[in-house]
N, CA, C and O atoms as a Tripos MOL2 file, in Angstrom:
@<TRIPOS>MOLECULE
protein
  192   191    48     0     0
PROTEIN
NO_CHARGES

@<TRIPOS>ATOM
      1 N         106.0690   94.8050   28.2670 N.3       1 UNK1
      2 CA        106.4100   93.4740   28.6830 C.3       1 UNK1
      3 C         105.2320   92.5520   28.3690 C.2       1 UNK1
      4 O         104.0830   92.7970   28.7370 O.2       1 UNK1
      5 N         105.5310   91.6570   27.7840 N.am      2 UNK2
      6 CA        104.4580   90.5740   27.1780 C.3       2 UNK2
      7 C         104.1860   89.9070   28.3980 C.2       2 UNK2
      8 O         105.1450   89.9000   29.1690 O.2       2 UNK2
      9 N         103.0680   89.2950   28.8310 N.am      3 UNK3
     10 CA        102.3020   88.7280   29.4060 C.3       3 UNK3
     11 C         102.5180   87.0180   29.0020 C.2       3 UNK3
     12 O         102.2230   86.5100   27.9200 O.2       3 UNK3
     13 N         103.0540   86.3850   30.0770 N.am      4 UNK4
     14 CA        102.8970   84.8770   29.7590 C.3       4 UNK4
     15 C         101.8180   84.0210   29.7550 C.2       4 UNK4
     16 O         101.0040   84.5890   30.4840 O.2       4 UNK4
     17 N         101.3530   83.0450   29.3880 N.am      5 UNK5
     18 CA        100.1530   82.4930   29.0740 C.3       5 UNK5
     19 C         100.9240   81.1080   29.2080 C.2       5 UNK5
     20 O         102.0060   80.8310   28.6900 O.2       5 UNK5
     21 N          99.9780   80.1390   30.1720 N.am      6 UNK6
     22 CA        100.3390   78.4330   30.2240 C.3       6 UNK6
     23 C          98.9280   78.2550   29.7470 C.2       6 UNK6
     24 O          97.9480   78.9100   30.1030 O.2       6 UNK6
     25 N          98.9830   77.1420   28.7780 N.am      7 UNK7
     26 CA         97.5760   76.5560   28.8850 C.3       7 UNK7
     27 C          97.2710   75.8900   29.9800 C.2       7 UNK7
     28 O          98.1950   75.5380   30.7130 O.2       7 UNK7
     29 N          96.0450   75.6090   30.2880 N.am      8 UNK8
     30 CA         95.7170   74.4480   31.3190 C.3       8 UNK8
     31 C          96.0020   72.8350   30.5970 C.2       8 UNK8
     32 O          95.6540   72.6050   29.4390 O.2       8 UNK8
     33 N          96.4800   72.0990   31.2130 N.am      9 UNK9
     34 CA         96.8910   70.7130   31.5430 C.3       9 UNK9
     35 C          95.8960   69.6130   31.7640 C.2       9 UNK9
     36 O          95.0910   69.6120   32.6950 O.2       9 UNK9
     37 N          96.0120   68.5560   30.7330 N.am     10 UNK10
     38 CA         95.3620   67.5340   31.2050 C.3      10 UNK10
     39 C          95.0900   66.9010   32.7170 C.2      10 UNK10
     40 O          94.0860   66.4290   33.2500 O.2      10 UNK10
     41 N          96.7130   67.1550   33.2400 N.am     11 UNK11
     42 CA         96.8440   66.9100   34.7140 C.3      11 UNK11
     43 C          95.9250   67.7690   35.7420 C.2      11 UNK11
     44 O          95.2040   67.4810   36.6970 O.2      11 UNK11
     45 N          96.2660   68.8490   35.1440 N.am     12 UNK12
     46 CA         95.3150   69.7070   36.1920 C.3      12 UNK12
     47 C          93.6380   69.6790   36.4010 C.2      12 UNK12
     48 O          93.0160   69.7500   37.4620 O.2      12 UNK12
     49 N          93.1260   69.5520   35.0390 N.am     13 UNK13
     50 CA         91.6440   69.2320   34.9430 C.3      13 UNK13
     51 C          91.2970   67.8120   35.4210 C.2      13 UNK13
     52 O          90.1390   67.4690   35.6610 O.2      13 UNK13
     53 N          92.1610   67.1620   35.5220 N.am     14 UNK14
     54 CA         91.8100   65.4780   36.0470 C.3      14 UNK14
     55 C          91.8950   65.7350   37.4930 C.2      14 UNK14
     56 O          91.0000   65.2770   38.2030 O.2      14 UNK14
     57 N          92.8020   66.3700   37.9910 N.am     15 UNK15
     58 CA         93.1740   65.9480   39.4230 C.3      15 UNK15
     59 C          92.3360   67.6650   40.2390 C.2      15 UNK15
     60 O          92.8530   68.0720   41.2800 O.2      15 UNK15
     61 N          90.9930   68.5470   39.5740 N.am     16 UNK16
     62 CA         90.7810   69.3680   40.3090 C.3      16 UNK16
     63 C          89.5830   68.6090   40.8580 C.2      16 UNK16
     64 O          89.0400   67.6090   40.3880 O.2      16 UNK16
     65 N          89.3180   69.2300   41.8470 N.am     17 UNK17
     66 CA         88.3660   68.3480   42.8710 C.3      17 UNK17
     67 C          87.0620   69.4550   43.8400 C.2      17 UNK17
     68 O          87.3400   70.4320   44.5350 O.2      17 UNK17
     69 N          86.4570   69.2070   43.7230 N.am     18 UNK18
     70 CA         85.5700   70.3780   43.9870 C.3      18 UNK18
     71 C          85.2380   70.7470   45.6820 C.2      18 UNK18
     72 O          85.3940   69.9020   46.5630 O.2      18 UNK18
     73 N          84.8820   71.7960   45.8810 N.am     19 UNK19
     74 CA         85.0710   72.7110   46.8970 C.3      19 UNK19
     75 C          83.9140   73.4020   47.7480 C.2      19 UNK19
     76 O          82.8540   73.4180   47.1210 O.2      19 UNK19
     77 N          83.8670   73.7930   48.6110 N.am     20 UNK20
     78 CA         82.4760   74.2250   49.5930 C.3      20 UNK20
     79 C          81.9910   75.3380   47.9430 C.2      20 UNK20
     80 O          80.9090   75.3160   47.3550 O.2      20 UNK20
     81 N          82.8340   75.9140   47.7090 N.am     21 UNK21
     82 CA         82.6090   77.4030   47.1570 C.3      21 UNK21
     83 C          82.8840   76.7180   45.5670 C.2      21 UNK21
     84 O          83.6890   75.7920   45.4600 O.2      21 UNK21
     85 N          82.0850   77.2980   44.2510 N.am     22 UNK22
     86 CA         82.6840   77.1190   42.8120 C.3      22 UNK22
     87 C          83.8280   78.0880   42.6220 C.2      22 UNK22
     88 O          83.7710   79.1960   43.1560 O.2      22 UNK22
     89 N          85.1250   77.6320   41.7020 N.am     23 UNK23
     90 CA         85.9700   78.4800   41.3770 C.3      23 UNK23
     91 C          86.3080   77.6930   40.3520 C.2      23 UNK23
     92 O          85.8400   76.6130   39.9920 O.2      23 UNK23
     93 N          87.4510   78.5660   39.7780 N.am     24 UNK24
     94 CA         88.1120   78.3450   38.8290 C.3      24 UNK24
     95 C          89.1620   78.2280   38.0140 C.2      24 UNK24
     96 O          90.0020   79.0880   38.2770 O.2      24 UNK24
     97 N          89.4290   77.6170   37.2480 N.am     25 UNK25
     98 CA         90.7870   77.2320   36.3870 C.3      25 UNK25
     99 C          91.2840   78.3530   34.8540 C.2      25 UNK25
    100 O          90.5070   78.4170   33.9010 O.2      25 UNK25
    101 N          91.9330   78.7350   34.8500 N.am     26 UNK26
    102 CA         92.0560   79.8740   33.6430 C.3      26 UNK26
    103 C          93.2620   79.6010   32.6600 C.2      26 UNK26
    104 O          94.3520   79.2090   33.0760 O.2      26 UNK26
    105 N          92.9880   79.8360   31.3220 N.am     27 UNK27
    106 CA         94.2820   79.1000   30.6520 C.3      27 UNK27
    107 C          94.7800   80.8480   30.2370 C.2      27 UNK27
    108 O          95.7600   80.8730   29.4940 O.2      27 UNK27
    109 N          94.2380   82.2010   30.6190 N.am     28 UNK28
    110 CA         94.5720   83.1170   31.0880 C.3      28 UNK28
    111 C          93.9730   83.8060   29.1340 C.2      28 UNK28
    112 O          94.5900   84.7700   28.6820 O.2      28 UNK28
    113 N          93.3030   83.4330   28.6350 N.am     29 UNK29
    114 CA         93.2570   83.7160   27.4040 C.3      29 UNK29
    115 C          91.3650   83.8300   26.9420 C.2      29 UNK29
    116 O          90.6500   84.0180   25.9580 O.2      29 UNK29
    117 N          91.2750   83.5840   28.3180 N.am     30 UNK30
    118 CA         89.3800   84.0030   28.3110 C.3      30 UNK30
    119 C          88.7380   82.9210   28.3920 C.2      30 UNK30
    120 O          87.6020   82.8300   28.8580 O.2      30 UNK30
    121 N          89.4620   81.9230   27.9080 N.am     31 UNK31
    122 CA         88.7850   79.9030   28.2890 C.3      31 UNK31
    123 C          89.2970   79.8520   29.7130 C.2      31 UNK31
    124 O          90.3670   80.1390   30.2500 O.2      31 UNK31
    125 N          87.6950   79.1990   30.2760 N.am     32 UNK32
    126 CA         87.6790   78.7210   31.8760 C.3      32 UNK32
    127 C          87.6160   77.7150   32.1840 C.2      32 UNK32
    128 O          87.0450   77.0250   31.3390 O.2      32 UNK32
    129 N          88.0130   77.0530   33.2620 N.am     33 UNK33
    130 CA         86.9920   75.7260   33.5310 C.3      33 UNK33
    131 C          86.4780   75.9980   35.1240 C.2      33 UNK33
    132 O          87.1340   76.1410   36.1560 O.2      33 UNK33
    133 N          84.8640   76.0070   34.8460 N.am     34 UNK34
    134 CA         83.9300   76.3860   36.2480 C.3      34 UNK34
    135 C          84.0260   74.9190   36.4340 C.2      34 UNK34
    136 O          83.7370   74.1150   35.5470 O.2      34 UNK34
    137 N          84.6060   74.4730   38.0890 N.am     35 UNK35
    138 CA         84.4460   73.4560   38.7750 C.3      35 UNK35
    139 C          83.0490   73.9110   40.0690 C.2      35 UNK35
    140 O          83.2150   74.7730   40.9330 O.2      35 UNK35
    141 N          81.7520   73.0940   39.8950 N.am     36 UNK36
    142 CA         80.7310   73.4800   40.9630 C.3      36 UNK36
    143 C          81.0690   72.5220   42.2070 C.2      36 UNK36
    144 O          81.7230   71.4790   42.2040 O.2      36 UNK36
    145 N          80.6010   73.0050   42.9890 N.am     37 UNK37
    146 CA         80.2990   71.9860   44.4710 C.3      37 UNK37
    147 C          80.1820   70.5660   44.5160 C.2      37 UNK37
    148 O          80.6280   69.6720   45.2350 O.2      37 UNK37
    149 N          79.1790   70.6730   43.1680 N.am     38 UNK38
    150 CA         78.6100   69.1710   42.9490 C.3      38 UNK38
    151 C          79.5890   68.2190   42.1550 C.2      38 UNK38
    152 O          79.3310   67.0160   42.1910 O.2      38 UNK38
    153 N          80.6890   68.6480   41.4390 N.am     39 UNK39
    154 CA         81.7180   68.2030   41.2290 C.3      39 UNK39
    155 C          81.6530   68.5290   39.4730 C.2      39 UNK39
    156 O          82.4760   68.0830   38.6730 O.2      39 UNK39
    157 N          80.3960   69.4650   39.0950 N.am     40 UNK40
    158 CA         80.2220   69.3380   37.5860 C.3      40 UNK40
    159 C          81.4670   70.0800   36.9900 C.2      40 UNK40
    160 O          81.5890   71.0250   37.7690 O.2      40 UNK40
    161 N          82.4330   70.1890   36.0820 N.am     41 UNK41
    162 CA         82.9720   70.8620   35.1890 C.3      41 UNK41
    163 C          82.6650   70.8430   34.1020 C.2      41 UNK41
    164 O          82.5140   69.9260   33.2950 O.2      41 UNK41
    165 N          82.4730   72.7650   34.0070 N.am     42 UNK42
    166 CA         81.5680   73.3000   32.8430 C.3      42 UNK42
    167 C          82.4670   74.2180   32.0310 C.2      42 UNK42
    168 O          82.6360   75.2820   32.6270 O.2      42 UNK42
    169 N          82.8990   74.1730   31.2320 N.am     43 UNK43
    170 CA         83.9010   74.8810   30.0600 C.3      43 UNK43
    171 C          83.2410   76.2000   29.5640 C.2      43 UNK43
    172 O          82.1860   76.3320   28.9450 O.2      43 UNK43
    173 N          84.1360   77.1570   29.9970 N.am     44 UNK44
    174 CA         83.4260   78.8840   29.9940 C.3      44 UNK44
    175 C          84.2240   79.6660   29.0450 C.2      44 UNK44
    176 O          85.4150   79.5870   29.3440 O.2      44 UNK44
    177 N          83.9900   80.4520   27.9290 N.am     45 UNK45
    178 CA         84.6010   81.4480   27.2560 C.3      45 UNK45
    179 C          83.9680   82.8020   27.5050 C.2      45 UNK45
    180 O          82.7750   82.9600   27.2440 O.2      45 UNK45
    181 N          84.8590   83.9930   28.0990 N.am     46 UNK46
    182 CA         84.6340   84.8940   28.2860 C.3      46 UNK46
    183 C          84.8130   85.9320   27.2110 C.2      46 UNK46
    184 O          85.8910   86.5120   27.3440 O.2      46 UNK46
    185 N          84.2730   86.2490   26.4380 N.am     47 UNK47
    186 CA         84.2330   86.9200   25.4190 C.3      47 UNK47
    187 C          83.8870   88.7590   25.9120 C.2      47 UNK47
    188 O          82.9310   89.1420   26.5870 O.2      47 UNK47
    189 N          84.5700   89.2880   25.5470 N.am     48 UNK48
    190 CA         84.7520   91.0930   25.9310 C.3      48 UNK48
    191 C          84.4270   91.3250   24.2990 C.2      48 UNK48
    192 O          84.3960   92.4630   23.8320 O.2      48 UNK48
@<TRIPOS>BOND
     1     1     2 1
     2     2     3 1
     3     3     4 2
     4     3     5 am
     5     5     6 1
     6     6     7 1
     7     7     8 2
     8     7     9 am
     9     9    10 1
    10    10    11 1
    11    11    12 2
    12    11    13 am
    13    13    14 1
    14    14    15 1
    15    15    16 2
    16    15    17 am
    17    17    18 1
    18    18    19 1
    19    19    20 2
    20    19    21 am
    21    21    22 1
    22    22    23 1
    23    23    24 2
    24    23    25 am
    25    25    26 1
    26    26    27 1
    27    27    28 2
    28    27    29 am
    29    29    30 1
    30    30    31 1
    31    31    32 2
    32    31    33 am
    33    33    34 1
    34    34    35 1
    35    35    36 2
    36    35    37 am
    37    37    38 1
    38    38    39 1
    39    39    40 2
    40    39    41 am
    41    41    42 1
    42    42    43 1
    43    43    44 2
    44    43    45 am
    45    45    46 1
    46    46    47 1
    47    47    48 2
    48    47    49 am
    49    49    50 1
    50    50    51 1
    51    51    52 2
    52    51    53 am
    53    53    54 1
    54    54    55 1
    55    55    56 2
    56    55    57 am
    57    57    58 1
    58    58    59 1
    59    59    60 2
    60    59    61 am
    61    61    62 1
    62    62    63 1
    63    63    64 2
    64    63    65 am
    65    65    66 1
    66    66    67 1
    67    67    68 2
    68    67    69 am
    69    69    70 1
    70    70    71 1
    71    71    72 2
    72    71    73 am
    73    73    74 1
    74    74    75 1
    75    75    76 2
    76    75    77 am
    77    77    78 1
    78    78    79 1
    79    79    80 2
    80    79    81 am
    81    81    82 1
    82    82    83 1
    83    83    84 2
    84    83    85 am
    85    85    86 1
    86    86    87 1
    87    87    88 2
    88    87    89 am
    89    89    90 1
    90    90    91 1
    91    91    92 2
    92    91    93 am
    93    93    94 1
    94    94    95 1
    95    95    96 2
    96    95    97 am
    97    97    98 1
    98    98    99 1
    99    99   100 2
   100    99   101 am
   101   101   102 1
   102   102   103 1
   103   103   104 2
   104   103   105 am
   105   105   106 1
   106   106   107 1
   107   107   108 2
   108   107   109 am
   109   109   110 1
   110   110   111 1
   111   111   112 2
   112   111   113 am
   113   113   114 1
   114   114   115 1
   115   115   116 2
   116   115   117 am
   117   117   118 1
   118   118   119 1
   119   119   120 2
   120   119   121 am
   121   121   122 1
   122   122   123 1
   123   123   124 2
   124   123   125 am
   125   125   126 1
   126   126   127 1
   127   127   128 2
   128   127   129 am
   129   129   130 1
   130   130   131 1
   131   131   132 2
   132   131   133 am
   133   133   134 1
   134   134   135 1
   135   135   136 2
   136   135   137 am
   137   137   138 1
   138   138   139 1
   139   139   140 2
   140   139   141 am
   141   141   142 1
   142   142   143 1
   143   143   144 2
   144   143   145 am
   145   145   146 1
   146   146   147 1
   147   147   148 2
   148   147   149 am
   149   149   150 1
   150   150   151 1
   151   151   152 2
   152   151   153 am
   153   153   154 1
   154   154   155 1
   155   155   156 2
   156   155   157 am
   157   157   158 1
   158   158   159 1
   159   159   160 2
   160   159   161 am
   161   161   162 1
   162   162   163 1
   163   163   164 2
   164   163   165 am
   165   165   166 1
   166   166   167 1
   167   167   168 2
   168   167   169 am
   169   169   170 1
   170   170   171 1
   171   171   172 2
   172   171   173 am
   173   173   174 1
   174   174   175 1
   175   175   176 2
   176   175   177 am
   177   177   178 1
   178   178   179 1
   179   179   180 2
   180   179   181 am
   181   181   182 1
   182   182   183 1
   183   183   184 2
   184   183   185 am
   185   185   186 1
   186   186   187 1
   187   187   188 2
   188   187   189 am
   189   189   190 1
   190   190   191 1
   191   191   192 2
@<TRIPOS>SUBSTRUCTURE
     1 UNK1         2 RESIDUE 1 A UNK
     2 UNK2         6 RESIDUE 1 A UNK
     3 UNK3        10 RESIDUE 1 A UNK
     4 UNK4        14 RESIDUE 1 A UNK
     5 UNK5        18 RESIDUE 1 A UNK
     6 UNK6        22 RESIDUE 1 A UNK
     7 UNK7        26 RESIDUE 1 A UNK
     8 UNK8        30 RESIDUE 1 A UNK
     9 UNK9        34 RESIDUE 1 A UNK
    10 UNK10       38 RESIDUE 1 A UNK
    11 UNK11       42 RESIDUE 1 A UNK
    12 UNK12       46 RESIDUE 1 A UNK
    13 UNK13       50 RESIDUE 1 A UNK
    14 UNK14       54 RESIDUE 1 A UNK
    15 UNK15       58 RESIDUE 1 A UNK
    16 UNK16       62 RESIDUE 1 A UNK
    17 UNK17       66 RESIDUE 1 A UNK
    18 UNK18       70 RESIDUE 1 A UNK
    19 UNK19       74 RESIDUE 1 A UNK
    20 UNK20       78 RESIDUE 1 A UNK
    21 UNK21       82 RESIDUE 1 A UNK
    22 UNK22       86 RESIDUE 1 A UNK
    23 UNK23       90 RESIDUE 1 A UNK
    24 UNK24       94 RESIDUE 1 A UNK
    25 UNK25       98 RESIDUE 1 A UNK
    26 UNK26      102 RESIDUE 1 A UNK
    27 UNK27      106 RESIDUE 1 A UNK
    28 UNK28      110 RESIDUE 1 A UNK
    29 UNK29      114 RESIDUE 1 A UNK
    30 UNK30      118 RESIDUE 1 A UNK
    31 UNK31      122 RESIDUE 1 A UNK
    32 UNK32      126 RESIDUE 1 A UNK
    33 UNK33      130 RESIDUE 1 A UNK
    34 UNK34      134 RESIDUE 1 A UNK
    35 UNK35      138 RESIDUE 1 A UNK
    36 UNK36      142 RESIDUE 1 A UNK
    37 UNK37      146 RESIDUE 1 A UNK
    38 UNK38      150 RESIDUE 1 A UNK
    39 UNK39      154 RESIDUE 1 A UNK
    40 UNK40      158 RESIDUE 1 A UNK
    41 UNK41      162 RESIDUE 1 A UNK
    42 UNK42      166 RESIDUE 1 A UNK
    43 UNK43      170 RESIDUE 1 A UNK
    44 UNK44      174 RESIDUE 1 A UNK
    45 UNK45      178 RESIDUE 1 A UNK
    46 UNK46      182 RESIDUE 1 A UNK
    47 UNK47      186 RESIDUE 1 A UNK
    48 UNK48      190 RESIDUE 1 A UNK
């Protein structure tokens, strides 16, 4: 069974808003987006 994949959304990266704790946004394909405390969003590729 194939695995679905959404990219992440303009909407969603505009309207995330940052949090006691950093977390994160996944377009499920190894690109992240780290949202910090301080409100920075930092664009992450996880490479295996």
């Amino acid at each position: 069974m194939a695995r679905v994949v959404k990219p992440l959304t303009g909407k969603q990266i505009q309207s995330s808003k940052p949090q006691v704790k950093q977390y994160q946004l996944s377009d499920g394909k190894g690109l992240f987006l780290l949202i910090k405390p301080t409100g920075a969003k930092l664009w992450r590729l996880n490479v295996i």
